[in-house]
KOLDREN-530164 format. One record per atom (N, C-alpha, C, CB): residue number from 1; atom name; x, y, z. Coordinates in pm, 1 decimal. Glycine has a CB too. Layout:
! residues N
[NUM 'CA' [X Y Z]]
...
! end
This chain:
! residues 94
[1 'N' [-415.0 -3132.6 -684.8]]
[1 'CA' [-425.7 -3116.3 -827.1]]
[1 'C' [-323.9 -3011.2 -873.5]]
[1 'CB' [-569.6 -3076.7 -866.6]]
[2 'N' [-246.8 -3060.3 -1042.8]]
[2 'CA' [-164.6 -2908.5 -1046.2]]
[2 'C' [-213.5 -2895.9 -1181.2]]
[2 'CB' [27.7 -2894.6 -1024.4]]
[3 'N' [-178.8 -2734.9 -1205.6]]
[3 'CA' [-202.2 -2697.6 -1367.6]]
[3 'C' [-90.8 -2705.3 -1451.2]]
[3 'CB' [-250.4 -2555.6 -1391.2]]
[4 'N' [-104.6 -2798.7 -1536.2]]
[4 'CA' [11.3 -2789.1 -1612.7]]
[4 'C' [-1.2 -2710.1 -1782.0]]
[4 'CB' [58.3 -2946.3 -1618.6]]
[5 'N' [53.0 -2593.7 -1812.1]]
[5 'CA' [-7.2 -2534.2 -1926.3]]
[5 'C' [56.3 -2596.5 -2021.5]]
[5 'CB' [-1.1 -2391.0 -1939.6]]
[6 'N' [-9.4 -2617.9 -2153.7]]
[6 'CA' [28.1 -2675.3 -2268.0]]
[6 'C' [59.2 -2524.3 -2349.8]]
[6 'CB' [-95.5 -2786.7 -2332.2]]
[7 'N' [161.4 -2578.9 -2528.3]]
[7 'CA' [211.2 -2496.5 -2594.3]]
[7 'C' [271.9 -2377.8 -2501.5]]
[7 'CB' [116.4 -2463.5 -2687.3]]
[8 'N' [223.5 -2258.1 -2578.0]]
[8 'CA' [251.6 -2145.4 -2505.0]]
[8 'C' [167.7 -2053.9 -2397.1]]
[8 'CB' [281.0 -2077.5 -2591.8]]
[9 'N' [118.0 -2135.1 -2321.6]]
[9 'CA' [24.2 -2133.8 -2231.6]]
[9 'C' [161.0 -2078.6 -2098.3]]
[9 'CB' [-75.1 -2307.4 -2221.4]]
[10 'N' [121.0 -2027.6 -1999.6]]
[10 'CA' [162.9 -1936.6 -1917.5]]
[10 'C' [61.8 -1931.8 -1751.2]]
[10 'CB' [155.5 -1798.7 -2015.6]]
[11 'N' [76.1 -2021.6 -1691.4]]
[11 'CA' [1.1 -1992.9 -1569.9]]
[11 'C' [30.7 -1933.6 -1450.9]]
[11 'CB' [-35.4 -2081.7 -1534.3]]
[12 'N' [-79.8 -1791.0 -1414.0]]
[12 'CA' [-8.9 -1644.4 -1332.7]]
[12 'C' [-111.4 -1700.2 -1207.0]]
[12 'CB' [-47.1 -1430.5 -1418.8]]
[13 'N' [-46.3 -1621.6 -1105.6]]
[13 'CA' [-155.6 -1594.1 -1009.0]]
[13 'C' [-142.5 -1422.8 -998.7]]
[13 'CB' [-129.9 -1685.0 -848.4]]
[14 'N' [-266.2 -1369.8 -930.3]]
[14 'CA' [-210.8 -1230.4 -937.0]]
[14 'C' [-182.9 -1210.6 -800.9]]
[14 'CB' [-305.7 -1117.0 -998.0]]
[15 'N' [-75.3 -1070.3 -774.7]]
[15 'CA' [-49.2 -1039.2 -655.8]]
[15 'C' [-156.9 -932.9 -617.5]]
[15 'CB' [90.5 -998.6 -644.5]]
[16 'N' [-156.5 -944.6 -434.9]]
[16 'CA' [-240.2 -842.0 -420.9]]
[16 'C' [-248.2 -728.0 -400.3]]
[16 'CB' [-286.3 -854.6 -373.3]]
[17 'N' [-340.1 -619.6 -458.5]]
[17 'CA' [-346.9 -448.9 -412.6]]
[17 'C' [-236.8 -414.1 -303.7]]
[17 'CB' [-509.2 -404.4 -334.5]]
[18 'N' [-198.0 -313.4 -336.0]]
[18 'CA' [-177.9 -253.4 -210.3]]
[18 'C' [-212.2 -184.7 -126.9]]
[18 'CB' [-126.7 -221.7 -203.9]]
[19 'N' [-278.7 -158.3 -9.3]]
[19 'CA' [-353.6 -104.9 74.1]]
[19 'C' [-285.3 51.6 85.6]]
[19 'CB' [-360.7 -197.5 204.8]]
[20 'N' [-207.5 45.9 87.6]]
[20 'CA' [-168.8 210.9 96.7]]
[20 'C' [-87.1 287.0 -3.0]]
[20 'CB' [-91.0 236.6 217.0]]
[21 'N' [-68.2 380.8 -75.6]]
[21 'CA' [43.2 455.0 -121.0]]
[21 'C' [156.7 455.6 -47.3]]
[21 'CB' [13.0 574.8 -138.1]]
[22 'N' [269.1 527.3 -148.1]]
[22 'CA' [349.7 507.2 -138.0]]
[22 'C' [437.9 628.0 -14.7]]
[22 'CB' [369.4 483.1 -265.9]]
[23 'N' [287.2 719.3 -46.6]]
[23 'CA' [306.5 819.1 54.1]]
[23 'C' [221.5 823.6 176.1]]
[23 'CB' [295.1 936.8 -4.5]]
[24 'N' [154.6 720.2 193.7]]
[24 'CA' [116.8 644.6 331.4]]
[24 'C' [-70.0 687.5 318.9]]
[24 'CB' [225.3 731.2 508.1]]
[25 'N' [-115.2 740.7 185.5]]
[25 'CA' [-255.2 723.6 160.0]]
[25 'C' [-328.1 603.5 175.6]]
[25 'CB' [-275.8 755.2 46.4]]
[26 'N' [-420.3 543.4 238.8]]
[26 'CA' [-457.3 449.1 256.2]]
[26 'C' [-601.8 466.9 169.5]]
[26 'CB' [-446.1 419.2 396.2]]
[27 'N' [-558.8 381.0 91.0]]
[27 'CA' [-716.3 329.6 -30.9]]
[27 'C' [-807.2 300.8 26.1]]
[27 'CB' [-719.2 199.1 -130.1]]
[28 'N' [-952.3 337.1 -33.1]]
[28 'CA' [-1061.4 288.9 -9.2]]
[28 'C' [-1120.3 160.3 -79.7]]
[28 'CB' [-1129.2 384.0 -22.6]]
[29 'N' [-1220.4 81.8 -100.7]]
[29 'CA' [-1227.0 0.6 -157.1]]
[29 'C' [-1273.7 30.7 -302.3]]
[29 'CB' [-1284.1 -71.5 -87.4]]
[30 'N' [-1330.6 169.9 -366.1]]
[30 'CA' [-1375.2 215.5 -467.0]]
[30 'C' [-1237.7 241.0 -522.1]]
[30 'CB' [-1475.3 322.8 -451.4]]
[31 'N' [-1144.3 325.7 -470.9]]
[31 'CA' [-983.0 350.4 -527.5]]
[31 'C' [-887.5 249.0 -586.3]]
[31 'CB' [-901.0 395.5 -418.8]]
[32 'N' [-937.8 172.5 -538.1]]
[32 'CA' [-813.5 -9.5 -575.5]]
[32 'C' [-848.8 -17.4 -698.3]]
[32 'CB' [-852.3 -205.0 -487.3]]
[33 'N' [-719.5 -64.6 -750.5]]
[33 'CA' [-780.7 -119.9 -886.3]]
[33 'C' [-727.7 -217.3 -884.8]]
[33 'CB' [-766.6 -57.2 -1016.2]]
[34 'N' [-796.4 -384.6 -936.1]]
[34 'CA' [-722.5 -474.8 -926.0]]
[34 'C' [-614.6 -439.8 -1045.7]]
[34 'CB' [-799.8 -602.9 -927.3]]
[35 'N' [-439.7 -490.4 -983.9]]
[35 'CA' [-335.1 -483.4 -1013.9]]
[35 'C' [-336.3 -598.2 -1124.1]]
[35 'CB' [-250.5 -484.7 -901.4]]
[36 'N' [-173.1 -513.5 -1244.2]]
[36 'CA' [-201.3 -626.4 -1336.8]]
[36 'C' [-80.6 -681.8 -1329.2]]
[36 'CB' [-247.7 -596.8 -1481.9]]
[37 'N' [8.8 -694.3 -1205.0]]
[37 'CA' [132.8 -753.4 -1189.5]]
[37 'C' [82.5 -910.6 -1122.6]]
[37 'CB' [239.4 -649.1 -1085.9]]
[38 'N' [163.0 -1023.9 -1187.0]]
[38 'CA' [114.7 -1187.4 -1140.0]]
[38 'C' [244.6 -1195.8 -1160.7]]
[38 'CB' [-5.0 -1305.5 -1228.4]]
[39 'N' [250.1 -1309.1 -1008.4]]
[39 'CA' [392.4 -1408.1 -1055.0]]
[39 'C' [332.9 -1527.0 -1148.1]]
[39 'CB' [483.9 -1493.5 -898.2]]
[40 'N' [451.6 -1589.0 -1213.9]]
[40 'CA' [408.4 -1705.5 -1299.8]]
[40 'C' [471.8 -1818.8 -1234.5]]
[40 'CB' [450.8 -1695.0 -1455.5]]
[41 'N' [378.9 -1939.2 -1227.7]]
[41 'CA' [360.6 -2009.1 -1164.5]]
[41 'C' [375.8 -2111.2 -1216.0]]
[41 'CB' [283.4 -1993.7 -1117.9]]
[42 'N' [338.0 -2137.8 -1345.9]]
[42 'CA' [371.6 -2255.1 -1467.5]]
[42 'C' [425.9 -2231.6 -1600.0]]
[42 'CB' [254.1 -2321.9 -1506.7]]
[43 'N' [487.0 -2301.3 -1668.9]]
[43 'CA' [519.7 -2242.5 -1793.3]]
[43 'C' [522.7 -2367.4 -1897.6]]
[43 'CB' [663.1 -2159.2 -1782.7]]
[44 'N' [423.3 -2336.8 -1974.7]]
[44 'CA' [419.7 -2412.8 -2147.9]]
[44 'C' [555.7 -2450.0 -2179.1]]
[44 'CB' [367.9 -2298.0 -2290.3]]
[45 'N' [546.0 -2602.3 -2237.7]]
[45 'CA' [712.6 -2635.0 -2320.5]]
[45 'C' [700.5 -2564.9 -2480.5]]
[45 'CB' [749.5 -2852.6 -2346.8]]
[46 'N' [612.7 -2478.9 -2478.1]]
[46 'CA' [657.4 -2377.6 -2669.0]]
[46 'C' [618.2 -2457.3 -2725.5]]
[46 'CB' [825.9 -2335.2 -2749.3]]
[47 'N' [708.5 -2452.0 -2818.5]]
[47 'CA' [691.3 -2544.8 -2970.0]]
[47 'C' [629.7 -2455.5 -3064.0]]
[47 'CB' [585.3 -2690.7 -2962.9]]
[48 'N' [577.5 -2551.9 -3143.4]]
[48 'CA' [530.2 -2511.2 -3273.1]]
[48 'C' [379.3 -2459.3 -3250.4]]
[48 'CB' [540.4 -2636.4 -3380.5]]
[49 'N' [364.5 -2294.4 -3238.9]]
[49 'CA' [208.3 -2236.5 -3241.6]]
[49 'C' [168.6 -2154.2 -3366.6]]
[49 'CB' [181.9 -2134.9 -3113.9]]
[50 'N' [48.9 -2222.0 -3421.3]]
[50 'CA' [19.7 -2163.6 -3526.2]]
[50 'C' [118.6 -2122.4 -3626.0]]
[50 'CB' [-41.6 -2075.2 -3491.2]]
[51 'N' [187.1 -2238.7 -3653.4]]
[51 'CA' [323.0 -2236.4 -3792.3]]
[51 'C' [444.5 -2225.7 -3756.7]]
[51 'CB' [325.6 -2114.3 -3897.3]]
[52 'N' [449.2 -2109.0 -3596.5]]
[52 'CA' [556.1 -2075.5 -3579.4]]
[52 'C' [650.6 -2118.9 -3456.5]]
[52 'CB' [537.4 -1965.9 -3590.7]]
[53 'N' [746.1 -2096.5 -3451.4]]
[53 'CA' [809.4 -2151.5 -3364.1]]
[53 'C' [806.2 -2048.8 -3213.8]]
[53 'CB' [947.5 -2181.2 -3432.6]]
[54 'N' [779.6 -2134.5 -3122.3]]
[54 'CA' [754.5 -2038.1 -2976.9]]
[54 'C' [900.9 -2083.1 -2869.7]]
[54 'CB' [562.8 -2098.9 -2876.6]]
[55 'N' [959.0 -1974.7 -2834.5]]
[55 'CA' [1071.8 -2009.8 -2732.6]]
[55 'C' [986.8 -1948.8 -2606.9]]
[55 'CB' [1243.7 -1929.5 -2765.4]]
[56 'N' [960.9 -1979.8 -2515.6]]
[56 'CA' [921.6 -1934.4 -2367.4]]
[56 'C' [1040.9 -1824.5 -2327.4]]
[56 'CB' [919.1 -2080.3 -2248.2]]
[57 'N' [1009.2 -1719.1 -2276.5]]
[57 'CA' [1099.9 -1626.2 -2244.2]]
[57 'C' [1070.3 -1592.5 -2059.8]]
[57 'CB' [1073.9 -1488.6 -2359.4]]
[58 'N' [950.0 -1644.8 -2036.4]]
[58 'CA' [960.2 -1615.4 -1873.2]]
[58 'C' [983.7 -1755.1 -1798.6]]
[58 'CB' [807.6 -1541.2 -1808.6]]
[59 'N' [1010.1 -1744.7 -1727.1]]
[59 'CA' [1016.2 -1924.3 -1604.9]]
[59 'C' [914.3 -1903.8 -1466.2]]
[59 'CB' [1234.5 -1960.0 -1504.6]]
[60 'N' [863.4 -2026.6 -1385.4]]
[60 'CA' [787.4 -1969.6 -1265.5]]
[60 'C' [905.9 -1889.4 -1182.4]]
[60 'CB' [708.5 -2100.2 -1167.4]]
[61 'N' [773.4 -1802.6 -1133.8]]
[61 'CA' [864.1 -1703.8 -1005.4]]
[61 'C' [896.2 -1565.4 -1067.1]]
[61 'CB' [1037.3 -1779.0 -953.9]]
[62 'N' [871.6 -1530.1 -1187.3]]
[62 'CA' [894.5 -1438.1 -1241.7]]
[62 'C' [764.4 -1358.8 -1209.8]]
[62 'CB' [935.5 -1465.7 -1370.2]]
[63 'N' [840.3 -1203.1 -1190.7]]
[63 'CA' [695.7 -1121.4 -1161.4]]
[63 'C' [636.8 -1048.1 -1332.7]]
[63 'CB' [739.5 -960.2 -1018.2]]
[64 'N' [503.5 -1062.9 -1378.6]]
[64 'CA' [480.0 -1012.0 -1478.4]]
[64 'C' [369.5 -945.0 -1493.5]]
[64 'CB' [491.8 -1081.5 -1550.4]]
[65 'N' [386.0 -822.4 -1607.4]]
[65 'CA' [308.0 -722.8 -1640.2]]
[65 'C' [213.4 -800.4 -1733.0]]
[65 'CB' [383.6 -600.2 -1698.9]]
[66 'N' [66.4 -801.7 -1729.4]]
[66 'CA' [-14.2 -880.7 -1818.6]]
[66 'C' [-110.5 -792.0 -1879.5]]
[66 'CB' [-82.2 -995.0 -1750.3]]
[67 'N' [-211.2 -813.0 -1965.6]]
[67 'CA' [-293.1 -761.0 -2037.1]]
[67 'C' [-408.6 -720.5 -1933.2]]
[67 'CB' [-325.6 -851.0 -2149.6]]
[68 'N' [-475.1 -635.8 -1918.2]]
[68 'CA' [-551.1 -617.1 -1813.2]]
[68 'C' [-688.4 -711.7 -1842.0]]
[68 'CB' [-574.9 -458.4 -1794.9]]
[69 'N' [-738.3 -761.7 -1980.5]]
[69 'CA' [-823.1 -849.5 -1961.3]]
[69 'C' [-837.2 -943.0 -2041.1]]
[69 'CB' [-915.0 -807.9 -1946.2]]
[70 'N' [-659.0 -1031.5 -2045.4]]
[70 'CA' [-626.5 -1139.4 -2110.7]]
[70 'C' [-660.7 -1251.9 -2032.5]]
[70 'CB' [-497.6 -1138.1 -2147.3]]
[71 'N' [-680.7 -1347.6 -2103.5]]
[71 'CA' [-706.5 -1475.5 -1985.8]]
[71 'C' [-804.4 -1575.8 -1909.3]]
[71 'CB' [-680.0 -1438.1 -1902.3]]
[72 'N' [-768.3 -1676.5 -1933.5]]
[72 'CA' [-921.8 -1706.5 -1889.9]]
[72 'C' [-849.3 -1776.3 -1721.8]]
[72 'CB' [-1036.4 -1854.6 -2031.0]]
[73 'N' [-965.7 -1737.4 -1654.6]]
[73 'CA' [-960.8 -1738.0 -1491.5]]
[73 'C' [-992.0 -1874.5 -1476.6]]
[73 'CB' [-1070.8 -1634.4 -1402.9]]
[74 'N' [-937.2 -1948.7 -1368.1]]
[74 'CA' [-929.7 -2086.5 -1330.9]]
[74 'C' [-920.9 -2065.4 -1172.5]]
[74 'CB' [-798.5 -2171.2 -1403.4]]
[75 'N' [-1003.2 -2169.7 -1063.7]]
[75 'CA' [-997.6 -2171.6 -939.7]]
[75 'C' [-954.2 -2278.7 -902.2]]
[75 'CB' [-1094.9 -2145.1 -886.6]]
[76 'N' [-829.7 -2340.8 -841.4]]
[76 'CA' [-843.6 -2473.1 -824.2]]
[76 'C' [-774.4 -2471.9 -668.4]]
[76 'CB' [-768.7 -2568.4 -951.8]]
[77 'N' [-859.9 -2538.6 -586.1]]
[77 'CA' [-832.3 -2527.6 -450.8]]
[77 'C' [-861.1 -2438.6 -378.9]]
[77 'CB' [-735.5 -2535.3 -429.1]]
[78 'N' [-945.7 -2341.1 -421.7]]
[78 'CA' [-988.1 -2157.4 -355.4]]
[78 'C' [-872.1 -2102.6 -413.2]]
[78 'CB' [-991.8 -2113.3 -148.7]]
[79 'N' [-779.3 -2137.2 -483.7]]
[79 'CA' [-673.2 -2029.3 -534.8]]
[79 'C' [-714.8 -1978.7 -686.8]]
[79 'CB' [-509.8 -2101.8 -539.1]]
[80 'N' [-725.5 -1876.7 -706.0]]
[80 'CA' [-772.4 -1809.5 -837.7]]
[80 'C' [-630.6 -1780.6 -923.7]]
[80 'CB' [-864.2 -1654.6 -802.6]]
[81 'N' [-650.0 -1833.7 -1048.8]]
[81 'CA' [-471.0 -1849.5 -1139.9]]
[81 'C' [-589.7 -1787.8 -1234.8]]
[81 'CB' [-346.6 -2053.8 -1193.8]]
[82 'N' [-524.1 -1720.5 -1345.2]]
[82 'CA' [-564.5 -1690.1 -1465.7]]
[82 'C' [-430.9 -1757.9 -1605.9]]
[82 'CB' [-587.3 -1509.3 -1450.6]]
[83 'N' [-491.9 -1789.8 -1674.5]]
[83 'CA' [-392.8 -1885.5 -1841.9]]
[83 'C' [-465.6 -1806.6 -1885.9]]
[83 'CB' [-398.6 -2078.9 -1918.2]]
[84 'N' [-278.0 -1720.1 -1937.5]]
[84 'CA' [-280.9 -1698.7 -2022.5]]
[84 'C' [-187.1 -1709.4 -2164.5]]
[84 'CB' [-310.3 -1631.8 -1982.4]]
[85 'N' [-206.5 -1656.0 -2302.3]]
[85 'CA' [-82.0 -1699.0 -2385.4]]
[85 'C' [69.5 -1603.3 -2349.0]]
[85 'CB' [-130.5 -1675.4 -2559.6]]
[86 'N' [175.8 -1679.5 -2403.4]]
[86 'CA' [265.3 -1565.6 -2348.7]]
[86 'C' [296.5 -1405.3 -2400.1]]
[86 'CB' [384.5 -1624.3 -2352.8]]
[87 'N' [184.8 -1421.8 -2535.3]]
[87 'CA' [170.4 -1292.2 -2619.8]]
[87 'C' [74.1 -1195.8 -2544.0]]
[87 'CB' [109.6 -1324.4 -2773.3]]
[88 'N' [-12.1 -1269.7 -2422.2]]
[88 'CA' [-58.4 -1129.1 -2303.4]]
[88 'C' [63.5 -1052.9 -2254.2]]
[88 'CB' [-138.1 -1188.1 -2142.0]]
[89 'N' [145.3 -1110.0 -2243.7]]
[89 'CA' [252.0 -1087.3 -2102.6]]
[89 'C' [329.8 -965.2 -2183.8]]
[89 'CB' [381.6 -1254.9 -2044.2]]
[90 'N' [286.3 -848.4 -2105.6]]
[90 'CA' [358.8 -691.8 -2189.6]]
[90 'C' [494.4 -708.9 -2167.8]]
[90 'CB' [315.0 -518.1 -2118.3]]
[91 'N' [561.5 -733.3 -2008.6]]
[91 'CA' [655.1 -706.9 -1931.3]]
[91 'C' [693.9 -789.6 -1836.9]]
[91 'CB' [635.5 -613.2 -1887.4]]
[92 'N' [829.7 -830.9 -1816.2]]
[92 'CA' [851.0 -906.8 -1683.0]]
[92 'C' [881.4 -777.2 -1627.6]]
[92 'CB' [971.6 -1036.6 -1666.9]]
[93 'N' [853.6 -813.0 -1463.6]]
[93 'CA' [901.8 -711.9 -1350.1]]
[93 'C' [1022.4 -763.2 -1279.7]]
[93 'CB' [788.6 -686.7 -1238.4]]
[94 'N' [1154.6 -664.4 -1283.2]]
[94 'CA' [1266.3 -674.7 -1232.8]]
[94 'C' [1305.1 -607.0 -1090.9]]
[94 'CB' [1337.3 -636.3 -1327.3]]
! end
């Protein structure tokens, strides 16, 4: 099965925690916070949303900064994706 997002729809998966700092602290499971960096995985053909005209500015494979609780969560296959619009998406990561 695949997800294909309509309008300006945007489909992420998120990447995972990182187990240690950067200075070799190793997290506990209370310390993690789930991360709000996702690659994007699908991308809406735009168009016309709500009057206005939408150009898509990210493509899949792009790493992105998202809203910490934009989105509605989808499981398909045991893989957890969250859709969302592309007006969550704060930041691509370079």
């Amino acid at each position: 099965m695949k997800l294909t997002p309509l309008a300006d729809r945007v489909v992420l998966k998120m990447t995972e925690a990182e187990e240690t700092t950067k200075g070799g602290i190793i997290l506990t499971g209370s310390a993690k916070e789930k991360p709000s960096v996702a690659e994007v995985i699908a991308v809406g053909p735009g168009g016309v949303v709500d009057g206005k005209a939408v150009t898509m500015s990210v493509k899949p494979g792009d790493k992105v900064i998202t809203d910490k609780y934009a989105g509605t969560k989808v499981t398909l296959e045991d893989v957890e994706y969250i859709i969302v619009k592309q007006g969550d998406i704060l930041a691509i990561v370079e």
